[in-house]
PDBQT receptor file of N, H, CA, C and O in Angstrom, charges set to zero:
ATOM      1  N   UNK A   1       0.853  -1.183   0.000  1.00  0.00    +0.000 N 
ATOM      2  CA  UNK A   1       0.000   0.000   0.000  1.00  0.00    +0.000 C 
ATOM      3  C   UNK A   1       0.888   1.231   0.000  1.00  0.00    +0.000 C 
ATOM      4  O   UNK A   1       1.637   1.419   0.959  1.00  0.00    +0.000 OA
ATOM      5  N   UNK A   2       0.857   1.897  -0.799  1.00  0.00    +0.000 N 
ATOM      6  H   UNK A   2       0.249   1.745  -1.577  1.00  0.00    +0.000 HD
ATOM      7  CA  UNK A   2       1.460   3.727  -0.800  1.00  0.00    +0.000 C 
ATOM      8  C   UNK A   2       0.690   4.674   0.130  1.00  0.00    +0.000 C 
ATOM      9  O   UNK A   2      -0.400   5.244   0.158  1.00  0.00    +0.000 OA
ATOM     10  N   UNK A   3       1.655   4.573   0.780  1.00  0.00    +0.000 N 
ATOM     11  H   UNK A   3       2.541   4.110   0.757  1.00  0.00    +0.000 HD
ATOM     12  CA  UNK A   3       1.490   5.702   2.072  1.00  0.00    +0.000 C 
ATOM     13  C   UNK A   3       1.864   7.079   1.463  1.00  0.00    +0.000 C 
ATOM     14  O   UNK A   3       2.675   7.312   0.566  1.00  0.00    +0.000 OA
ATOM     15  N   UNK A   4       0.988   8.036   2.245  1.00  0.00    +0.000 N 
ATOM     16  H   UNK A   4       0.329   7.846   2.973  1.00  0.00    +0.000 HD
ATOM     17  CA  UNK A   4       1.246   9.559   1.658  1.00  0.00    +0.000 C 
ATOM     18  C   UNK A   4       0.545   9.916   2.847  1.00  0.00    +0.000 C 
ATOM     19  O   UNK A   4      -0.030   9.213   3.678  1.00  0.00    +0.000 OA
ATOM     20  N   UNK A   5       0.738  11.391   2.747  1.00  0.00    +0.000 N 
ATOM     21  H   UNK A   5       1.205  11.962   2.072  1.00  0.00    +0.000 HD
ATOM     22  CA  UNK A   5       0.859  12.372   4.230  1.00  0.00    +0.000 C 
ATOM     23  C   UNK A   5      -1.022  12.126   4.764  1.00  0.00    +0.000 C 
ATOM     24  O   UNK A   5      -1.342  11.989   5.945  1.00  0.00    +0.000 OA
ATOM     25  N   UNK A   6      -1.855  12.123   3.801  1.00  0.00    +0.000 N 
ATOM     26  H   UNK A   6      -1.596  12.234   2.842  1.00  0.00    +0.000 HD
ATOM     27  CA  UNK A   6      -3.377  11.758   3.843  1.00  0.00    +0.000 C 
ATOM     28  C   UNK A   6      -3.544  10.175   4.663  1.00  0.00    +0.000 C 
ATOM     29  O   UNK A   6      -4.010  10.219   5.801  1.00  0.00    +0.000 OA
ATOM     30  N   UNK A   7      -3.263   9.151   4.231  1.00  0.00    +0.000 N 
ATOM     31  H   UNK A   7      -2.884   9.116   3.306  1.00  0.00    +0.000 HD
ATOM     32  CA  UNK A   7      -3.910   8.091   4.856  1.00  0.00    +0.000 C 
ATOM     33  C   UNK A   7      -3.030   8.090   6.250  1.00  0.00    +0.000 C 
ATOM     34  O   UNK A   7      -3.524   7.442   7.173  1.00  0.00    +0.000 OA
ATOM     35  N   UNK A   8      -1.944   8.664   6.459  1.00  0.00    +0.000 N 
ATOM     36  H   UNK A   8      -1.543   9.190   5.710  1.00  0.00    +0.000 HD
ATOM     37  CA  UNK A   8      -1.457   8.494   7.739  1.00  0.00    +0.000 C 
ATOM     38  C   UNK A   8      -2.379   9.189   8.435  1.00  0.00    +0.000 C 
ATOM     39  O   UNK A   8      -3.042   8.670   9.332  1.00  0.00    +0.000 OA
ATOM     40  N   UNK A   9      -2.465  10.122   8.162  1.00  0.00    +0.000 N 
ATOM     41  H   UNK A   9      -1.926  10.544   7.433  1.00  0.00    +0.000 HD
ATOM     42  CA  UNK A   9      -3.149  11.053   9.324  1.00  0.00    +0.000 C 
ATOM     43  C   UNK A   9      -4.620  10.449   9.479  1.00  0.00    +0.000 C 
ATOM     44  O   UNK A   9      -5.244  10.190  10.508  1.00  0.00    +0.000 OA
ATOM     45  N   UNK A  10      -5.001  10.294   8.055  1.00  0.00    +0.000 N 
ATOM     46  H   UNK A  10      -4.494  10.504   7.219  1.00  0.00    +0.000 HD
ATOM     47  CA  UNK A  10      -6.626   9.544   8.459  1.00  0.00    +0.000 C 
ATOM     48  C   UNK A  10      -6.290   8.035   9.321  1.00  0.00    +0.000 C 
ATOM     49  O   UNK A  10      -7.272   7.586   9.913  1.00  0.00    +0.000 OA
ATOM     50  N   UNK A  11      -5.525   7.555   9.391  1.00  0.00    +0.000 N 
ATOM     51  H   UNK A  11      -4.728   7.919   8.911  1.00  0.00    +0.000 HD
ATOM     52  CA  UNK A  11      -5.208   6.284  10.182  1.00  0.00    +0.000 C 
ATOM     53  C   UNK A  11      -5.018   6.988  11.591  1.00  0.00    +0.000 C 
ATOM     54  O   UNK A  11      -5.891   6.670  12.398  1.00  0.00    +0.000 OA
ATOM     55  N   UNK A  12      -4.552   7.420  11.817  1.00  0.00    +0.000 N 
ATOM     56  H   UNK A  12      -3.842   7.677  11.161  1.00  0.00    +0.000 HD
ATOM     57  CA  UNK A  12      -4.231   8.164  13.501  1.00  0.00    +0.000 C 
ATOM     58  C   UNK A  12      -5.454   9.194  13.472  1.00  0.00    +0.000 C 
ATOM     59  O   UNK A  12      -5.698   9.453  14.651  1.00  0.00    +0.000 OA
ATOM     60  N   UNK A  13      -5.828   9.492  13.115  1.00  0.00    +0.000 N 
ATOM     61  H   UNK A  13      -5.630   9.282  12.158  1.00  0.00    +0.000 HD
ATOM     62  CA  UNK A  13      -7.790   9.868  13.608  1.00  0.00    +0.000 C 
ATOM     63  C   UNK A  13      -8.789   9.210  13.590  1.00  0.00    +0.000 C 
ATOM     64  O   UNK A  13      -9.891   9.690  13.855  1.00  0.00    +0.000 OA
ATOM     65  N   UNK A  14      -8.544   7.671  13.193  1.00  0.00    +0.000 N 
ATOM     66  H   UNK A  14      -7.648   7.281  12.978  1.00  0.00    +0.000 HD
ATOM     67  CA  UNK A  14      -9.497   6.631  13.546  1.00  0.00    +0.000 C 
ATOM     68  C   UNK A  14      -8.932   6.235  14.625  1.00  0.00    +0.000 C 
ATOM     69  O   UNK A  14      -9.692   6.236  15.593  1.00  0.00    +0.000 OA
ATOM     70  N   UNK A  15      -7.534   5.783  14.885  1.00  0.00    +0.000 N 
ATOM     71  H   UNK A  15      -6.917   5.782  14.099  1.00  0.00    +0.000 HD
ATOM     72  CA  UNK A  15      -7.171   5.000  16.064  1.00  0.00    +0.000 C 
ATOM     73  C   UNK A  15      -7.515   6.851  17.624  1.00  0.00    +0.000 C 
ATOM     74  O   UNK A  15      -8.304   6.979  18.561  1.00  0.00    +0.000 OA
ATOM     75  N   UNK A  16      -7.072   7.230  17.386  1.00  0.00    +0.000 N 
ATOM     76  H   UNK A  16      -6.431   7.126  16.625  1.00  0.00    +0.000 HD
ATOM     77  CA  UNK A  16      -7.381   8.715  18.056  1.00  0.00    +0.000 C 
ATOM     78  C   UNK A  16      -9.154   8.372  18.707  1.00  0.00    +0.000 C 
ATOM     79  O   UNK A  16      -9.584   8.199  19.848  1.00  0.00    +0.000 OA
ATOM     80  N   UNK A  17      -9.734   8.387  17.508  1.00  0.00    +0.000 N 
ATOM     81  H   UNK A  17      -9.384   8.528  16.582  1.00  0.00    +0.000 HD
ATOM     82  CA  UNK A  17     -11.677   8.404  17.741  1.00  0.00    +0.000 C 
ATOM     83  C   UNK A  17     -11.485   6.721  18.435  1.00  0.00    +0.000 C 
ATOM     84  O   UNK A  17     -12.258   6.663  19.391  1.00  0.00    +0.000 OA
ATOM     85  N   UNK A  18     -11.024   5.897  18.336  1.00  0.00    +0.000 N 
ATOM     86  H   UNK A  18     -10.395   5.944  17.560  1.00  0.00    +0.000 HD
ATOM     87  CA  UNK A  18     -11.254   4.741  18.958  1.00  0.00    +0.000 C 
ATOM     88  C   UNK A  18     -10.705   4.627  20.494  1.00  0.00    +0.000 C 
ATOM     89  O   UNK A  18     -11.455   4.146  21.344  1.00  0.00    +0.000 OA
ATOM     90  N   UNK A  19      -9.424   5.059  20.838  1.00  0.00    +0.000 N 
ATOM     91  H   UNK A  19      -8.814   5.449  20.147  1.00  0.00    +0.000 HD
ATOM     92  CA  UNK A  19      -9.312   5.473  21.931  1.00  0.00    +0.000 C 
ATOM     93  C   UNK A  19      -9.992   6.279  23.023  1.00  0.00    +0.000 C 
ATOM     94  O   UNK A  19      -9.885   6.373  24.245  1.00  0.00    +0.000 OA
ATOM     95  N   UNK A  20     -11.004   7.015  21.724  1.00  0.00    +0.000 N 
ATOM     96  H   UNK A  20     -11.091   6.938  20.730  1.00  0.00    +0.000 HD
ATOM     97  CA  UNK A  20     -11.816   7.948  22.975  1.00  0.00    +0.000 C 
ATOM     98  C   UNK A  20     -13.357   7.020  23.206  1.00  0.00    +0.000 C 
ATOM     99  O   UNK A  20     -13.881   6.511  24.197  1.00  0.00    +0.000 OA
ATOM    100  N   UNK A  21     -13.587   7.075  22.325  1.00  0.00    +0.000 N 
ATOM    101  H   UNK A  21     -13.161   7.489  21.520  1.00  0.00    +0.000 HD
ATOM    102  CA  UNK A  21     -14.770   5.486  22.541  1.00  0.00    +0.000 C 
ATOM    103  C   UNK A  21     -14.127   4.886  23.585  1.00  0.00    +0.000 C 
ATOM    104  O   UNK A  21     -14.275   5.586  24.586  1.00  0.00    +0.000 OA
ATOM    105  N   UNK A  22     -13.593   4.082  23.767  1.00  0.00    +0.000 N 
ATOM    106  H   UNK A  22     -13.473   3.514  22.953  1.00  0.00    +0.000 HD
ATOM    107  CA  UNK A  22     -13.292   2.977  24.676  1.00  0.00    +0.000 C 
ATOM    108  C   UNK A  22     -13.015   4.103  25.751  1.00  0.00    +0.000 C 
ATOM    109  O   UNK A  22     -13.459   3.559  26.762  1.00  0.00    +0.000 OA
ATOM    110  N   UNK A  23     -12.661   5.046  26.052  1.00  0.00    +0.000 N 
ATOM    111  H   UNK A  23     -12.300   5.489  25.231  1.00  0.00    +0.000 HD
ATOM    112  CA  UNK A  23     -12.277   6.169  27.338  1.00  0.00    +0.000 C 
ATOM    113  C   UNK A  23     -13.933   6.069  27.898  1.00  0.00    +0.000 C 
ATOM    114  O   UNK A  23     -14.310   5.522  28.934  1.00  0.00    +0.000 OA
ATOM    115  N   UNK A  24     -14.648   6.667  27.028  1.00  0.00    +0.000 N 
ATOM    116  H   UNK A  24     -14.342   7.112  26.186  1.00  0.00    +0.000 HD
ATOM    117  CA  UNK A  24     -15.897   7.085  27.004  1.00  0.00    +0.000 C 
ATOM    118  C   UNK A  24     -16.668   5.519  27.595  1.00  0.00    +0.000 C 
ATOM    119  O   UNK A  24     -17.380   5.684  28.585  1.00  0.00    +0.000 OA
ATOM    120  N   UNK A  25     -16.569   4.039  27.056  1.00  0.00    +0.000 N 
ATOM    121  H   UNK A  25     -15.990   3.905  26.251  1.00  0.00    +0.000 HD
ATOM    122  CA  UNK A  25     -17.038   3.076  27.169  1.00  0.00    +0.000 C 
ATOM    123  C   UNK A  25     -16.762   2.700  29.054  1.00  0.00    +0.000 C 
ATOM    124  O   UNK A  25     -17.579   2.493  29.951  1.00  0.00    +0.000 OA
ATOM    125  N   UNK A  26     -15.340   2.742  29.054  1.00  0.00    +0.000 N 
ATOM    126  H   UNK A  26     -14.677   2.910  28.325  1.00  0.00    +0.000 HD
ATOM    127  CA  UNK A  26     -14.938   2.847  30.362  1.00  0.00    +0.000 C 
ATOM    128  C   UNK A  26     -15.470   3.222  31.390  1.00  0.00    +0.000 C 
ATOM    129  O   UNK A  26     -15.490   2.598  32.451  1.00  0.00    +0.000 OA
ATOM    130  N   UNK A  27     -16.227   4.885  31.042  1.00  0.00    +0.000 N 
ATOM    131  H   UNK A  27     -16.211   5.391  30.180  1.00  0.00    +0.000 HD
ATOM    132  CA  UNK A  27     -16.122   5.548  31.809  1.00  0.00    +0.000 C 
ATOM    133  C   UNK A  27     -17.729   5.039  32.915  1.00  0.00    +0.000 C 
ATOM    134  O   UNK A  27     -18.037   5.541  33.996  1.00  0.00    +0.000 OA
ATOM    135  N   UNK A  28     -18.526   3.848  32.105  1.00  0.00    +0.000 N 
ATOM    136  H   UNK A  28     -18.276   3.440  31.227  1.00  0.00    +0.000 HD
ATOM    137  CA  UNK A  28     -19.667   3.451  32.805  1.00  0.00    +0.000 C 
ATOM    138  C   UNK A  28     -19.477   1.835  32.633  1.00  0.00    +0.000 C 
ATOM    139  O   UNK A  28     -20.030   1.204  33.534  1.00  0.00    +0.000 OA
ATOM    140  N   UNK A  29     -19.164   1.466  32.176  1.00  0.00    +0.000 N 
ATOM    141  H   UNK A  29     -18.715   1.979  31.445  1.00  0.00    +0.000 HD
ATOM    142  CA  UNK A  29     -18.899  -0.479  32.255  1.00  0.00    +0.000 C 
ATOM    143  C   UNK A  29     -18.534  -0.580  33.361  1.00  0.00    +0.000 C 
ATOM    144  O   UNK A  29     -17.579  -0.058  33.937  1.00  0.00    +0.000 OA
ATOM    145  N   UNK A  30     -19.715  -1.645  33.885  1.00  0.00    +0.000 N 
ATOM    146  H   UNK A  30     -20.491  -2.069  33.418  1.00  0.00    +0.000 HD
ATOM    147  CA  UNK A  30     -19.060  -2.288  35.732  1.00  0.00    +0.000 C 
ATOM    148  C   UNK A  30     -19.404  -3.770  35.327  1.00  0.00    +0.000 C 
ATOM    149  O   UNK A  30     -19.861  -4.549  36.163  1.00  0.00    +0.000 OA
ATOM    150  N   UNK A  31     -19.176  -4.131  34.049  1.00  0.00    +0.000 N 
ATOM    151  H   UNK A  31     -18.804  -3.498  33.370  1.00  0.00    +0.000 HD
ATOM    152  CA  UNK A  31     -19.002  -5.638  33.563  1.00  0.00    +0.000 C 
ATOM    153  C   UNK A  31     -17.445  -5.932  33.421  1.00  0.00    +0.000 C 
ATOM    154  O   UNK A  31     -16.760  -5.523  32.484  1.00  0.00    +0.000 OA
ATOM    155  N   UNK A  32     -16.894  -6.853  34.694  1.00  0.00    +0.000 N 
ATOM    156  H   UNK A  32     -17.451  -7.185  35.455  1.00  0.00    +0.000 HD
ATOM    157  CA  UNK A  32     -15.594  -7.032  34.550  1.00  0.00    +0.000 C 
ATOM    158  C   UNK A  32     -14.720  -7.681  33.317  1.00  0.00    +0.000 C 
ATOM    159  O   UNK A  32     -13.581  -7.557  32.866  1.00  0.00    +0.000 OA
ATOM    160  N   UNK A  33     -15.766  -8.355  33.064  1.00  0.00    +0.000 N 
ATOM    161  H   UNK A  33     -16.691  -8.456  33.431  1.00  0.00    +0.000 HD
ATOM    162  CA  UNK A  33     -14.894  -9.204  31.476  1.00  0.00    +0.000 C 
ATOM    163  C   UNK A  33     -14.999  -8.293  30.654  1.00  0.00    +0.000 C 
ATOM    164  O   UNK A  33     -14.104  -8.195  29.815  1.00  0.00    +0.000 OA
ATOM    165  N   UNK A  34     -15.986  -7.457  30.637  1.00  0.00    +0.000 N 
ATOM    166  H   UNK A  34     -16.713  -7.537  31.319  1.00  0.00    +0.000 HD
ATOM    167  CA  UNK A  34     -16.009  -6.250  29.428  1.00  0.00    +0.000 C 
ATOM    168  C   UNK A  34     -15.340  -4.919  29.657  1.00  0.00    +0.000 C 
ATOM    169  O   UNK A  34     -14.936  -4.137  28.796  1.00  0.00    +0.000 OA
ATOM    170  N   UNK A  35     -15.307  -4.832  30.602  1.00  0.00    +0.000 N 
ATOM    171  H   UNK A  35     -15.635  -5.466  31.301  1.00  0.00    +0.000 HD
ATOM    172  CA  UNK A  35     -13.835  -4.157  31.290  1.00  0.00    +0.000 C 
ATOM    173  C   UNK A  35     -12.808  -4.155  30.496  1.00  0.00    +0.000 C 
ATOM    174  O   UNK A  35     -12.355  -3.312  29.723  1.00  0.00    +0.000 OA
ATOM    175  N   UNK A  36     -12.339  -5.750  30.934  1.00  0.00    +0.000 N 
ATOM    176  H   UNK A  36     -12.707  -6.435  31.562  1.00  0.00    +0.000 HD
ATOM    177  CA  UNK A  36     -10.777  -6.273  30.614  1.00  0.00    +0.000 C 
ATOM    178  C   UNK A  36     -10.763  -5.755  29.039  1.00  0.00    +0.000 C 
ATOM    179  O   UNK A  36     -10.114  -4.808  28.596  1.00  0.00    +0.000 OA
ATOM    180  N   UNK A  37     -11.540  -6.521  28.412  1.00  0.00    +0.000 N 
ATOM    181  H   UNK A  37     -12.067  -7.291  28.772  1.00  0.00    +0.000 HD
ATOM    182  CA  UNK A  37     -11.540  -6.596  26.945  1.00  0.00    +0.000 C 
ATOM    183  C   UNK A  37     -11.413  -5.070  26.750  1.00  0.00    +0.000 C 
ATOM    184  O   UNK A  37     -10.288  -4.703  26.411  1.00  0.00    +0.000 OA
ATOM    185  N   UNK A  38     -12.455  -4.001  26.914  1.00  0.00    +0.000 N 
ATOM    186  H   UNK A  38     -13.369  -4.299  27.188  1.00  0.00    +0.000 HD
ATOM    187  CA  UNK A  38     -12.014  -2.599  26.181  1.00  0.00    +0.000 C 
ATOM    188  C   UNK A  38     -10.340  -2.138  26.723  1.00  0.00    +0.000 C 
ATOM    189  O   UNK A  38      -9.600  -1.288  26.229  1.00  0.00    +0.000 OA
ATOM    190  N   UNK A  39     -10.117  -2.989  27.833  1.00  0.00    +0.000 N 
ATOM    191  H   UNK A  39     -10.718  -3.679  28.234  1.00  0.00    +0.000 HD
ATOM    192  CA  UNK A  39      -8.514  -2.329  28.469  1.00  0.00    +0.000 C 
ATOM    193  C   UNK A  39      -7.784  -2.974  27.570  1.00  0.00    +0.000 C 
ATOM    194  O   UNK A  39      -6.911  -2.227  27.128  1.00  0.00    +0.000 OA
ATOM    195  N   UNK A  40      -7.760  -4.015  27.117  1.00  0.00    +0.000 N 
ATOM    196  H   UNK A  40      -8.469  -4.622  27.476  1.00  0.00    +0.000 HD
ATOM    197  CA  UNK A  40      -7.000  -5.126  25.628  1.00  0.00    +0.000 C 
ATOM    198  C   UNK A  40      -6.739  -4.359  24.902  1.00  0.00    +0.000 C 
ATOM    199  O   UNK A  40      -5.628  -3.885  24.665  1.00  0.00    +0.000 OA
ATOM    200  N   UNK A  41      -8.524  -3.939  24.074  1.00  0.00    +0.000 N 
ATOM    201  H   UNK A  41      -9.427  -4.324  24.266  1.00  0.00    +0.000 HD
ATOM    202  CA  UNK A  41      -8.230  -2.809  23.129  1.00  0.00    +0.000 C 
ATOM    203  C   UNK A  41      -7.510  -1.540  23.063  1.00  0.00    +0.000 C 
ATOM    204  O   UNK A  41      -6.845  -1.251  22.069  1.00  0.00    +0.000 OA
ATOM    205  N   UNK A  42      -7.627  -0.640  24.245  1.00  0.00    +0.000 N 
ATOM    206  H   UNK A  42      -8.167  -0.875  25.053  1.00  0.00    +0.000 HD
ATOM    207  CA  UNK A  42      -7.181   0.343  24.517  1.00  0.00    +0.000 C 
ATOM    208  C   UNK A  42      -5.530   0.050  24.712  1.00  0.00    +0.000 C 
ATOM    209  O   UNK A  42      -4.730   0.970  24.538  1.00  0.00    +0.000 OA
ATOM    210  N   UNK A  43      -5.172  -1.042  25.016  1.00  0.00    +0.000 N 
ATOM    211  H   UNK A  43      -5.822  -1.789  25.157  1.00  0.00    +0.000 HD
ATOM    212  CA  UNK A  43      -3.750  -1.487  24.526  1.00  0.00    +0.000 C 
ATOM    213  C   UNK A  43      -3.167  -1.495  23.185  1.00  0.00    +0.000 C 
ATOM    214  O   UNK A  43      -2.024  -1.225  22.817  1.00  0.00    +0.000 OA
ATOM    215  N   UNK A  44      -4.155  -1.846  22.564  1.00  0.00    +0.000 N 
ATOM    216  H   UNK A  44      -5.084  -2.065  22.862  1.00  0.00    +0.000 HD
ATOM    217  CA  UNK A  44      -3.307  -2.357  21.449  1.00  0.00    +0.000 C 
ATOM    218  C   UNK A  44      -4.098  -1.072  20.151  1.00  0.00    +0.000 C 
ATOM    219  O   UNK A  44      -3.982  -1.141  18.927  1.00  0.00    +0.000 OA
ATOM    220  N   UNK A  45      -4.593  -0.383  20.668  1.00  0.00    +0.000 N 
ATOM    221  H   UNK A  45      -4.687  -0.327  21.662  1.00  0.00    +0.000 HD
ATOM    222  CA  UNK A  45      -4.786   1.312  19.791  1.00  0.00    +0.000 C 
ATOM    223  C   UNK A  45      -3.626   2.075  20.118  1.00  0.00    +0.000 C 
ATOM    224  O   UNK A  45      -3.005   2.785  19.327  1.00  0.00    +0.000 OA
ATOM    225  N   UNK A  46      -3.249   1.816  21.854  1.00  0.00    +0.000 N 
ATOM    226  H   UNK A  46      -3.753   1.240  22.497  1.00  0.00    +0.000 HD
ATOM    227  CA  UNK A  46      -1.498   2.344  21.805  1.00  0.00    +0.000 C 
ATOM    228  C   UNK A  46      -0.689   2.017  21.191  1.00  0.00    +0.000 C 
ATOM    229  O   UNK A  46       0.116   2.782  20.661  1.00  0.00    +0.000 OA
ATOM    230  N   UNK A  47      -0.685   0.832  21.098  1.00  0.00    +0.000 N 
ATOM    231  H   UNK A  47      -1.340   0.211  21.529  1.00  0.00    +0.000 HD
ATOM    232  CA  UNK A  47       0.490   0.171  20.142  1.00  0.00    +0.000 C 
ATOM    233  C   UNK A  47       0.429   0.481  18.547  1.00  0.00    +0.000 C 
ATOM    234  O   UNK A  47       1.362   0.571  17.749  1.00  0.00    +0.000 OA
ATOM    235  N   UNK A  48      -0.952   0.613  18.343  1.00  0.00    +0.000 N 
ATOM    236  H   UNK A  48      -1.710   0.540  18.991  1.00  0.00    +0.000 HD
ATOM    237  CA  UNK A  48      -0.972   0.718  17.096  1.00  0.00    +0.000 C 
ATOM    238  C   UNK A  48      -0.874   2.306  16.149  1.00  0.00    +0.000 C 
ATOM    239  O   UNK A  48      -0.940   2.418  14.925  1.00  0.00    +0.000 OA
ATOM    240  N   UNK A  49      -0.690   3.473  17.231  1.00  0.00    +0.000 N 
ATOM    241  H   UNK A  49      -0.636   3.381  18.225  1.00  0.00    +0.000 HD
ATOM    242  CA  UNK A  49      -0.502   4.729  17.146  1.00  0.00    +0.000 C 
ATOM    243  C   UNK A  49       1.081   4.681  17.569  1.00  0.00    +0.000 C 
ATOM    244  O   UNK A  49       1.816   5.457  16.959  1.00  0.00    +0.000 OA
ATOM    245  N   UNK A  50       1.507   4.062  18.296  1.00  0.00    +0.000 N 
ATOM    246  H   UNK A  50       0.910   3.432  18.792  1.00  0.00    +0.000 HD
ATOM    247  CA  UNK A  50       3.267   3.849  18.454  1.00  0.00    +0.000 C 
ATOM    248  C   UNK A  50       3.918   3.351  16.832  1.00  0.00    +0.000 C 
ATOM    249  O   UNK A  50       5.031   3.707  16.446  1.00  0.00    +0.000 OA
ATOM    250  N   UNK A  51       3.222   2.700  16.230  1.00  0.00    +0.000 N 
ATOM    251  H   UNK A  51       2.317   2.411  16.544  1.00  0.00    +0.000 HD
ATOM    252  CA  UNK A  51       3.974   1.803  15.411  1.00  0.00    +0.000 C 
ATOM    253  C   UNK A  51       3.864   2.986  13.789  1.00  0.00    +0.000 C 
ATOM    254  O   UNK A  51       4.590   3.032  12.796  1.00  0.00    +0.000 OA
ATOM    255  N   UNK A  52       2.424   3.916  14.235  1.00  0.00    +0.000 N 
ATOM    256  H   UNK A  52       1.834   3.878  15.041  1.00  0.00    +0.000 HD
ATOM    257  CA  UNK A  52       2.783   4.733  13.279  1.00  0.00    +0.000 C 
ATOM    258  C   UNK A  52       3.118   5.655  13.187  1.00  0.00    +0.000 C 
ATOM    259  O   UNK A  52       2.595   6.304  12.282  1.00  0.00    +0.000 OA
ATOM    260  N   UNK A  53       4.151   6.322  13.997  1.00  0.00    +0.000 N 
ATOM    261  H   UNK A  53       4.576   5.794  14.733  1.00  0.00    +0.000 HD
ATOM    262  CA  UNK A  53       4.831   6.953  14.786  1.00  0.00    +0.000 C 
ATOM    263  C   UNK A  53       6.164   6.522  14.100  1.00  0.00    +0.000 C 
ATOM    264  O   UNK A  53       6.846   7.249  13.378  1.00  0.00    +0.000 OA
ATOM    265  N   UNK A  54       6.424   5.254  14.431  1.00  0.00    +0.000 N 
ATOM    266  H   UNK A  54       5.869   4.663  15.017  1.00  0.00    +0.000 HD
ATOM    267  CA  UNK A  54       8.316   4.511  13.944  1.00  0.00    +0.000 C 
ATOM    268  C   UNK A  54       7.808   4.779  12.237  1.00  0.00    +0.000 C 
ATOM    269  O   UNK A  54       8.575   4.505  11.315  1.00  0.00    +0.000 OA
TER     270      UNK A  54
C-alpha cells in the first residue's frame, strides 16, 4: 500500500476516535470481562498509534 501524508493522518484519527470510545465506554462499564476486553483494546490502539509513529 502507498502511504502519503493523507492516509497516515486519516489512520491516527481513527485509532485517536477509537481510543476515545473505549475512554468514554470505560467511563460506565461495571461488567468485569467487558472491562478487561475494552482495556486489551485500549492497549493495542497504543500500540498501534506507536507503530505509526516509527
Amino acid at each position: 500500500m502507498e502511504q502519503n501524508a493523507f492516509s497516515w493522518i486519516a489512520a491516527k484519527a481513527m485509532l485517536i476516535n477509537a481510543a476515545n470510545h473505549i475512554r468514554e465506554y470505560l467511563a460506565f462499564c461495571t461488567n468485569d470481562t467487558m472491562r478487561s476486553q475494552a482495556e486489551r483494546y485500549k492497549g493495542q490502539v497504543a500500540i498501534n498509534l506507536v507503530q505509526l509513529e516509527i
